[in-house]
C-alpha positions as CSV (number, residue, x, y, z in Angstrom):
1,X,27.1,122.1,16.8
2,X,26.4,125.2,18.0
3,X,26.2,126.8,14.6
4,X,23.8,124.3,13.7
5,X,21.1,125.1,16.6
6,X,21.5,129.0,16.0
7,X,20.6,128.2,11.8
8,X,17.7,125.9,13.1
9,X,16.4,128.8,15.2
10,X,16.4,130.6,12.6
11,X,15.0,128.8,9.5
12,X,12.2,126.4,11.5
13,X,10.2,129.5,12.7
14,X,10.6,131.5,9.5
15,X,9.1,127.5,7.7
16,X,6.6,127.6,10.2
17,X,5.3,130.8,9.9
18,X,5.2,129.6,6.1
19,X,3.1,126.6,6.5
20,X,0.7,127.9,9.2
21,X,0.1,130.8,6.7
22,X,-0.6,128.5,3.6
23,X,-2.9,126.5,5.8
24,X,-4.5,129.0,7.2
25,X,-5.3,130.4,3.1
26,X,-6.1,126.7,2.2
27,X,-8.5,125.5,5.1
28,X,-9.3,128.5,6.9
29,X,-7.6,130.5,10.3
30,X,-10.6,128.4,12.7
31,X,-9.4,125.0,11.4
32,X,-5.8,126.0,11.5
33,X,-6.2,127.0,15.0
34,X,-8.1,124.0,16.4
35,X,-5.6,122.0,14.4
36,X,-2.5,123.1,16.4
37,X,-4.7,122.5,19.5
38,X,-5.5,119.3,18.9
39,X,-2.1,118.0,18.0
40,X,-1.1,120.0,21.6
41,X,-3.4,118.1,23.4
42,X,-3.0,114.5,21.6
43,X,0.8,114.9,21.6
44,X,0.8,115.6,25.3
45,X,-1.2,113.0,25.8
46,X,1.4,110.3,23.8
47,X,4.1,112.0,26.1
48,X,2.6,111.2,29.3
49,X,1.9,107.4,28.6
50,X,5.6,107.2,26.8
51,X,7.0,108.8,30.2
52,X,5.1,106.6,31.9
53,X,6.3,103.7,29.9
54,X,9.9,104.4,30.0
55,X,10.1,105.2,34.1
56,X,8.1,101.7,34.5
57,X,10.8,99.9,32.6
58,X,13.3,101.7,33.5
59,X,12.4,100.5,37.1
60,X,11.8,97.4,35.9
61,X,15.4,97.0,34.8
62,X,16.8,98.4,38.0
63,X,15.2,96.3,40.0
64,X,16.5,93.1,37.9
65,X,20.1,94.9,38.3
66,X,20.6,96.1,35.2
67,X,21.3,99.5,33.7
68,X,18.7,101.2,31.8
69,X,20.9,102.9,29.4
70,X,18.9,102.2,26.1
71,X,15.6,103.4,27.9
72,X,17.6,106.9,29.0
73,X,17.6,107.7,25.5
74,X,14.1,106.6,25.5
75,X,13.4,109.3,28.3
76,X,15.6,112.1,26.4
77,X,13.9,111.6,23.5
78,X,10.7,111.6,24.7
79,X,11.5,115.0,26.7
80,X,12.6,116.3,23.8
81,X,9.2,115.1,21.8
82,X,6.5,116.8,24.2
83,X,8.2,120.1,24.6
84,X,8.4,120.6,20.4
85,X,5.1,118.9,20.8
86,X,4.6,122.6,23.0
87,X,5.9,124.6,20.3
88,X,2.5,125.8,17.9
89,X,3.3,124.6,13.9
90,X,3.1,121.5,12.3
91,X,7.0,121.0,11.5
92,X,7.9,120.8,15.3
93,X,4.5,118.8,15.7
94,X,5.8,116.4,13.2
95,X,9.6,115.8,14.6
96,X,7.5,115.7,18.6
97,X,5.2,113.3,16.8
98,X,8.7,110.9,15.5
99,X,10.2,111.2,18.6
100,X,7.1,110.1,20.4
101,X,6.2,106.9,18.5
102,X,8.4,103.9,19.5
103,X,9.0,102.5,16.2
104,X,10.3,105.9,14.6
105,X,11.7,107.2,17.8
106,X,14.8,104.5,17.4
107,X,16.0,106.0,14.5
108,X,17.0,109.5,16.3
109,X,17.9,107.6,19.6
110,X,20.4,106.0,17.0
111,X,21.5,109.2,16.0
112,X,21.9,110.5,19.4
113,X,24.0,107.0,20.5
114,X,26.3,108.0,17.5
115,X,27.1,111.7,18.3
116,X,27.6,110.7,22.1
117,X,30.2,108.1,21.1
118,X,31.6,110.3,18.8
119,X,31.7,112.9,21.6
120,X,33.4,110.8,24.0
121,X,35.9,109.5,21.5
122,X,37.3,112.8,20.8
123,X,37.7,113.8,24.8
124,X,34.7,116.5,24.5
125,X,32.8,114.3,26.7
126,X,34.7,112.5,30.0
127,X,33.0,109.8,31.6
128,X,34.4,109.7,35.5
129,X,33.7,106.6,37.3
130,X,33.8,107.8,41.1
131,X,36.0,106.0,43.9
132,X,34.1,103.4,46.1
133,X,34.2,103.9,49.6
């Protein structure tokens, strides 16, 4: 895994120093610019009200006594949406942009569910249930 996030810091800055280059020879450096603005500023925006979202029904769920696993997911990947969301380019605007939206968001908390079973199944991951007192 770790492998895999050290080639990923490598090769996404390198694309988007590519792309922001190529758009800034196809529509100009001023649009470029107020392009990655805008995409901050709306994809903050989405973060917020998905935070919001997923605290209220998270909430919701405690107070009805159940646990809110599937929304913690929700919440990780919607952390993990606004600060790519952060990052200037449009490759990390993009993934933010998946993670953001509901309706794309569960296929990567799918993914996620997957590698933390996977995780656990092998030992790398314990889960500890404490004593009650």
């Amino acid at each position: 895994m770790g492998k895999i996030i050290l080639l990923l810091l490598i090769i996404v800055p390198a694309l988007e120093i590519g792309v922001l280059v190529l758009s800034g020879n196809i529509i100009g450096v001023i649009p470029t610019i107020l392009l990655i603005i805008a995409t901050g500023i709306l994809g903050a925006a989405l973060a917020k009200r998905e935070g919001l979202n997923a605290i209220r029904t998270a909430q919701m769920q405690t107070s009805q006594g159940q646990v809110p696993s599937g929304i913690l997911l929700d919440g990780i990947c919607i952390l993990i949406g606004g600060v790519v969301l952060l990052t200037p380019g449009f490759i990390t605007d993009a993934f933010g942009f998946f993670l953001l939206i509901p309706q794309t968001r569960a296929t990567f908390k799918a993914l996620l569910q997957r590698i933390f079973e996977r995780a656990v199944r092998s030992g790398n991951v314990v889960l500890y249930r404490g004593r009650k007192f």
